[in-house]
C-alpha positions in Angstrom: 7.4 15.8 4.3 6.2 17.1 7.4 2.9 15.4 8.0 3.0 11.7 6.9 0.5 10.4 4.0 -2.8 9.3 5.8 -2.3 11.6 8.8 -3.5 15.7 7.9 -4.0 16.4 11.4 -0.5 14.9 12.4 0.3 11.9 15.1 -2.6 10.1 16.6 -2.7 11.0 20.1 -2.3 14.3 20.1 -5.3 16.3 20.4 -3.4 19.7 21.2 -1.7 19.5 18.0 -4.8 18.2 16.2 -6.5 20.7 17.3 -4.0 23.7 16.6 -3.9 22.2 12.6 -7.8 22.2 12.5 -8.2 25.7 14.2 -5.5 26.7 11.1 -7.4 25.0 8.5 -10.9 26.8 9.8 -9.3 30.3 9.4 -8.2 29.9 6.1 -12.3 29.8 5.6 -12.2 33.9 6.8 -10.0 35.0 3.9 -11.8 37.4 1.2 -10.5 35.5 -1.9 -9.7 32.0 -2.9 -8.8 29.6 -3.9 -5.1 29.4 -0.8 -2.2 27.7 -0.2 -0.6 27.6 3.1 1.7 26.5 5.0 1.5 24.9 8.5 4.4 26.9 10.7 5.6 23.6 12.3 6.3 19.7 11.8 4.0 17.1 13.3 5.3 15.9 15.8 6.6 12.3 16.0 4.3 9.7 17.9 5.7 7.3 20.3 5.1 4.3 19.0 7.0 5.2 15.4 9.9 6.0 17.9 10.2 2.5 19.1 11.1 1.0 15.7 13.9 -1.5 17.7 11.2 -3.4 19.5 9.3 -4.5 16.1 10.4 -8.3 15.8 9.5 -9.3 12.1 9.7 -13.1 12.0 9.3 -13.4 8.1 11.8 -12.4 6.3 11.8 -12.8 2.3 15.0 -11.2 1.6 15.3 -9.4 -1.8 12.6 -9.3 -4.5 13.2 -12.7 -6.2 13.3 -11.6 -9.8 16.0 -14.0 -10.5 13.8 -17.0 -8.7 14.2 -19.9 -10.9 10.3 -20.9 -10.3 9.6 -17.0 -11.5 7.4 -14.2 -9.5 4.5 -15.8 -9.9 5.8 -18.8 -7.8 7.5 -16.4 -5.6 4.1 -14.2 -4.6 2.8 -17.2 -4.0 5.2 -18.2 -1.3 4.6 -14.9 0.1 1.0 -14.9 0.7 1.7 -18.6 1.8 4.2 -17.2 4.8 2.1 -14.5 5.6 -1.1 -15.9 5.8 -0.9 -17.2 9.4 -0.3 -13.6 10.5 -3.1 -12.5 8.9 -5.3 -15.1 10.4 -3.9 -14.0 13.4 -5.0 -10.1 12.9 -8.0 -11.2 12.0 -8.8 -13.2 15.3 -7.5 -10.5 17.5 -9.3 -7.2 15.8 -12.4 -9.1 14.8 -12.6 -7.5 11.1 -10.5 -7.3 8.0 -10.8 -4.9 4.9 -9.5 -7.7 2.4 -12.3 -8.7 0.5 -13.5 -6.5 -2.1 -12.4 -8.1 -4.9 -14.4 -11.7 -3.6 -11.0 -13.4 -4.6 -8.6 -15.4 -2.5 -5.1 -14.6 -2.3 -3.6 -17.1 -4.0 -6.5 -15.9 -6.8 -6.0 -12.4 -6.6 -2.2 -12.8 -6.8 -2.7 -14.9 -10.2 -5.4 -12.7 -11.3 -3.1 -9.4 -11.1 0.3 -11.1 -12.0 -2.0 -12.0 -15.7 -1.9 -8.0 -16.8 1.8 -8.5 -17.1 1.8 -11.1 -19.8 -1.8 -11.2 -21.9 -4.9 -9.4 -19.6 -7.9 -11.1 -19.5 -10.0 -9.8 -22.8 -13.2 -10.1 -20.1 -14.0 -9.4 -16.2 -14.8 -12.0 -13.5 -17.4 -10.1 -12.1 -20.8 -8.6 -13.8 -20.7 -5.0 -14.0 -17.3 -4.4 -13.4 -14.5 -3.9 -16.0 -10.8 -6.1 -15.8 -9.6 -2.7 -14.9 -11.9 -2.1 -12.2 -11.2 -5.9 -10.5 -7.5 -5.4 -11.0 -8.0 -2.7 -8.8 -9.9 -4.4 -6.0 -7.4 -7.2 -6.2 -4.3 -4.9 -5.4 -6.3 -3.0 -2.8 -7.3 -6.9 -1.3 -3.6 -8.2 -2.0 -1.8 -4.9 -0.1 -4.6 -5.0 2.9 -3.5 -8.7 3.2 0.5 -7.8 3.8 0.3 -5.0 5.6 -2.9 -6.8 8.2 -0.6 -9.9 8.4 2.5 -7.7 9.2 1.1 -5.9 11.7 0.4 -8.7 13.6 4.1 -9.6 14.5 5.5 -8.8 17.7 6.2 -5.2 18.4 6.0 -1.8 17.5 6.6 -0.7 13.9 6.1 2.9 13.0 4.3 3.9 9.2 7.5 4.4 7.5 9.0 1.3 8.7 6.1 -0.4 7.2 5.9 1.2 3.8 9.8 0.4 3.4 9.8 -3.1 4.3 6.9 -3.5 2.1 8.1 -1.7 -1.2 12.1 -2.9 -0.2 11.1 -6.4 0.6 8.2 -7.8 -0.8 7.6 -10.0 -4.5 4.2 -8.0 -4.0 6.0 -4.3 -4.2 8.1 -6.0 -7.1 4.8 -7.0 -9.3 3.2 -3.6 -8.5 6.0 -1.9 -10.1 6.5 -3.9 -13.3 2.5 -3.5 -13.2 2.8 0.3 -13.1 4.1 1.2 -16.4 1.6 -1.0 -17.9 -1.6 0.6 -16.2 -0.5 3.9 -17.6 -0.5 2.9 -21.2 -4.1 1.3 -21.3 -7.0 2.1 -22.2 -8.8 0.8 -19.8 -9.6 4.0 -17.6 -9.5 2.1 -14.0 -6.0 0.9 -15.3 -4.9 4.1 -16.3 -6.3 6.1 -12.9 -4.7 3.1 -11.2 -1.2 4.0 -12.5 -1.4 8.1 -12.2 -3.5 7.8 -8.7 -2.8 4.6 -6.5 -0.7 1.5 -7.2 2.4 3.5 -6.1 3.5 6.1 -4.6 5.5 9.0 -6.2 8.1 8.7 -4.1 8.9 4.9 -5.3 8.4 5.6 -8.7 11.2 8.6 -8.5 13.4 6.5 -6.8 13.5 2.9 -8.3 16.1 1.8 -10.4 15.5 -0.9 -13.1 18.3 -3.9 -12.2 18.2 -4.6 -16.0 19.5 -1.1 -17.3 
């Protein structure tokens, strides 16, 4: 795709381009009829720093998805969040905010809380007001904030796609949220279901994974 998920207006830093894509977007306002589709003439361009994918130095490596694990994924996400959480303390203390949070768990609870939907859900929520759908939610939102905070931390430069792949390719995390997938769009619970259609992954993973057991 030509402009990356998260970035309409192309490559930060780029103001001139930025600018050229809004002025595009303005016109479309002048036509006499609606509603339009249209096409940008050119690609974003590509930022510097997601050119300079050799310098990014990832110091925790996990290797595979351990579905074969003989502790099970459940003891594997754990060990995860375990490696990962001194990075994250680290992003923390040099940006001075986080967005994990919303769910009030803590890793290691959120990580248990989501990994229960894939054997027997809870019948009743954790928090007033809210639905087992709707904390499952927050708990994948807190659970991915968590990875890719503490992974940005680690020396060097690592450009949005580099991110996305070693998260979905390498992570217990990417593994739960796909065998969690299927499951959110069979219930009944409509956070679960909006879940599955809208956010817990990307198209583009769903069309390309391969079940190891078929």
């Amino acid at each position: 795709m030509p402009f990356e998920l998260g970035r309409p207006f192309g490559s930060p830093g780029d103001p001139a381009f930025q600018t050229r894509v809004l002025r595009a977007a303005l016109e479309l306002l002048e036509a006499d009829a609606g509603p339009i589709i249209a096409d940008f003439p050119d690609d974003a361009p590509v930022a510097a720093t997601d050119e300079e994918l050799e310098g990014w130095a990832c110091p925790v490596s996990f290797g595979a998805p351990a579905d074969e694990d003989d502790d099970g994924i459940g003891a594997v996400l754990q060990r995860e969040i375990g490696h990962l959480a001194p990075w994250y303390d680290l992003a923390v203390e040099r940006r001075g905010r986080t967005t994990v949070g919303v769910s009030g768990f803590e890793m290691e609870e959120a990580a248990d809380y989501v990994l229960s939907f894939l054997d027997e859900p809870p019948e009743s929520s954790p928090r007033e007001g809210l639905t087992p759908g709707d904390v499952l939610k927050l708990a994948c939102d807190d659970l991915k904030a968590f990875y890719f905070e503490a992974i940005t931390a680690q020396p060097g430069a690592a450009g949005r796609q580099e991110l996305e792949d070693w998260f979905w390719n390498e992570t217990s995390l990417a593994k739960v949220f796909m065998e969690l997938h299927p499951i959110c769009l069979a219930s009944d619970d409509h956070s679960m279901r909006g879940m599955g259609l809208h956010t817990l992954v990307p198209r583009i993973q769903t069309e390309s994974f391969v079940d190891p057991d078929m």
